[in-house]
C-alpha positions as CSV (number, residue, x, y, z in Angstrom):
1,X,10.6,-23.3,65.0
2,X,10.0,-20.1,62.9
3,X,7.1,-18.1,64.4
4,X,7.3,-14.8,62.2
5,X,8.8,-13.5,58.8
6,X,8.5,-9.8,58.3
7,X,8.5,-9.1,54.4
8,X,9.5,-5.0,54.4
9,X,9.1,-3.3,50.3
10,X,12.2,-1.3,48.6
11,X,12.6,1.7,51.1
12,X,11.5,0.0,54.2
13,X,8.5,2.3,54.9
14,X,5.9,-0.8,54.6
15,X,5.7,-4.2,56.4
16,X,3.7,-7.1,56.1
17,X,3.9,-10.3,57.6
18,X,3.8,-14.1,57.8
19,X,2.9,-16.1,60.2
20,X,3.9,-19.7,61.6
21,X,1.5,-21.1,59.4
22,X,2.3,-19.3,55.9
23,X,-0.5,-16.8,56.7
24,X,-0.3,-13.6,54.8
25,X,-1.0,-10.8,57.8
26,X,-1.1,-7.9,55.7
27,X,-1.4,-3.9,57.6
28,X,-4.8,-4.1,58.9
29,X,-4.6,-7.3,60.5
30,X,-1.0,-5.6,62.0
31,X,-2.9,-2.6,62.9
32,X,-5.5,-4.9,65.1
33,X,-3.1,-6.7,66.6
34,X,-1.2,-3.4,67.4
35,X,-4.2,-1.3,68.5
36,X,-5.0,-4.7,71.0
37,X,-2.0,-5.0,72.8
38,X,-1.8,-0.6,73.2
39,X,-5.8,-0.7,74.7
40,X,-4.6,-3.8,77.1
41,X,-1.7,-1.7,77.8
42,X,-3.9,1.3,78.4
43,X,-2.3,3.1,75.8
44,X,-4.4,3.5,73.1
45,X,-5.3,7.0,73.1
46,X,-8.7,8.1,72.7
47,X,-9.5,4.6,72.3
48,X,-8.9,4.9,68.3
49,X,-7.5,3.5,65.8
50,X,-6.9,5.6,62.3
51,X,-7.8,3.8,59.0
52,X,-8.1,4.7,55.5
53,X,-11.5,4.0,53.7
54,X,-9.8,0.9,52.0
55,X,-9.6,-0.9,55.8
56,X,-11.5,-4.2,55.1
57,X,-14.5,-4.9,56.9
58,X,-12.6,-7.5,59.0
59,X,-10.7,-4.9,61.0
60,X,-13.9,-2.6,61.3
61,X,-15.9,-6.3,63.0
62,X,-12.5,-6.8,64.7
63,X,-12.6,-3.1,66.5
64,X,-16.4,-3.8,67.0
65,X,-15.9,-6.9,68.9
66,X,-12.8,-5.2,71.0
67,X,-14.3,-2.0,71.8
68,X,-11.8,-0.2,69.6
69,X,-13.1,3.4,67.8
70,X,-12.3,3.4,64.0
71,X,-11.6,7.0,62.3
72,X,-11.2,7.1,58.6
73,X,-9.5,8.7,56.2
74,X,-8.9,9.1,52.5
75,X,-6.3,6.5,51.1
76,X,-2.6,7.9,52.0
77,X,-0.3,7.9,55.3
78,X,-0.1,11.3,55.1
79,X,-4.0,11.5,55.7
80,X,-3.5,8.7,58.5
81,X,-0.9,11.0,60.0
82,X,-2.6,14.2,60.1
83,X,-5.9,12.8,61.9
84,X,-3.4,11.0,64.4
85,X,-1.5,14.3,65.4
86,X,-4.6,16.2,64.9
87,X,-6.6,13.7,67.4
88,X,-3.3,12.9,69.4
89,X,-4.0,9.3,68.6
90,X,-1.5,6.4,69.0
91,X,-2.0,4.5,65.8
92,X,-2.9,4.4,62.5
93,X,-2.1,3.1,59.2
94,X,-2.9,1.4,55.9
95,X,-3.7,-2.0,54.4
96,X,-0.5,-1.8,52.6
97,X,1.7,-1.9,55.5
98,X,2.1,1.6,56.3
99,X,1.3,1.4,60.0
100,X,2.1,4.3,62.3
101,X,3.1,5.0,66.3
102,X,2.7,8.5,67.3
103,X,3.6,7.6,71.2
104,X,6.3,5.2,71.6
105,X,8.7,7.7,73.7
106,X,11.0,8.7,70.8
107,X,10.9,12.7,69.6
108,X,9.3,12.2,65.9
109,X,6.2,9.8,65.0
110,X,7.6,6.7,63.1
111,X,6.4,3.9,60.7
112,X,6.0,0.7,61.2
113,X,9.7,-0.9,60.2
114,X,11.7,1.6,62.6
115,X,10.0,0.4,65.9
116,X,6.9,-2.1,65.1
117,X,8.4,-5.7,64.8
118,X,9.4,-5.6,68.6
119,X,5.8,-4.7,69.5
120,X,4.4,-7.4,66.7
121,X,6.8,-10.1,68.5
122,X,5.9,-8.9,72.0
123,X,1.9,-9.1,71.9
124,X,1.5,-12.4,71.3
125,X,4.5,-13.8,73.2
126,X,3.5,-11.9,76.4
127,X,0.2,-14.3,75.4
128,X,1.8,-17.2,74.5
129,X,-0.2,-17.7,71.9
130,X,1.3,-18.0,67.7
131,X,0.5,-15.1,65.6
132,X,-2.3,-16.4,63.9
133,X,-4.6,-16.3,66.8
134,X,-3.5,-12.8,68.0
């Protein structure tokens, strides 16, 4: 049974995904699902999650609902990144697919395709629960 299909663009520095159903899950919905799992986990530093000002409404209910922080910045990673090493925040990212992890024990801060699909499989498996209702 396929559960996920991650769909990366030309140089590998976006992701998007699809879940069991078809479902487009495009960066901000990847960002929730991230910024979930690293609060359960205790790990979400300063209890934030970095966003530009094109984040949908969606995520800023989502974060709302979950007790998540939202700071915003102007549309680009490299604004994402400065506010997360500025804030020392975990995560951060972009519609698009640019998602960031400052703190996943590895010596630089990465985007999303070198280390995100193991923590996008884990979360909802550790829940046993399908993508879509992550």
């Amino acid at each position: 049974m396929l559960i996920l299909v991650l769909l990366f663009d030309g140089d590998s520095d976006r992701c998007l995904a699809v879940d069991e159903k078809g479902n487009l899950i495009d960066g901000d919905k990847l960002i929730a699902i991230f910024a979930k799992e690293l609060k359960r986990l205790g790990q979400l530093n300063g209890n934030t999650a970095v966003v530009t000002v094109m984040t949908n409404i969606g995520f800023k209910k989502f974060a709302r609902e979950n007790d998540i922080d939202i700071a915003e910045t102007g549309v680009g990673d490299r604004y994402v990144l400065e506010n997360m090493l500025k804030n020392d925040y975990s995560i951060g990212g972009e519609q698009s697919g640019h998602i960031i992890f400052k703190n996943m024990q590895l010596p630089v801060t990465v985007s999303f395709p070198v280390c995100s699909s193991p923590p996008l499989w884990r979360a909802p498996a550790k829940r046993r629960q399908p993508l879509h209702r992550s």
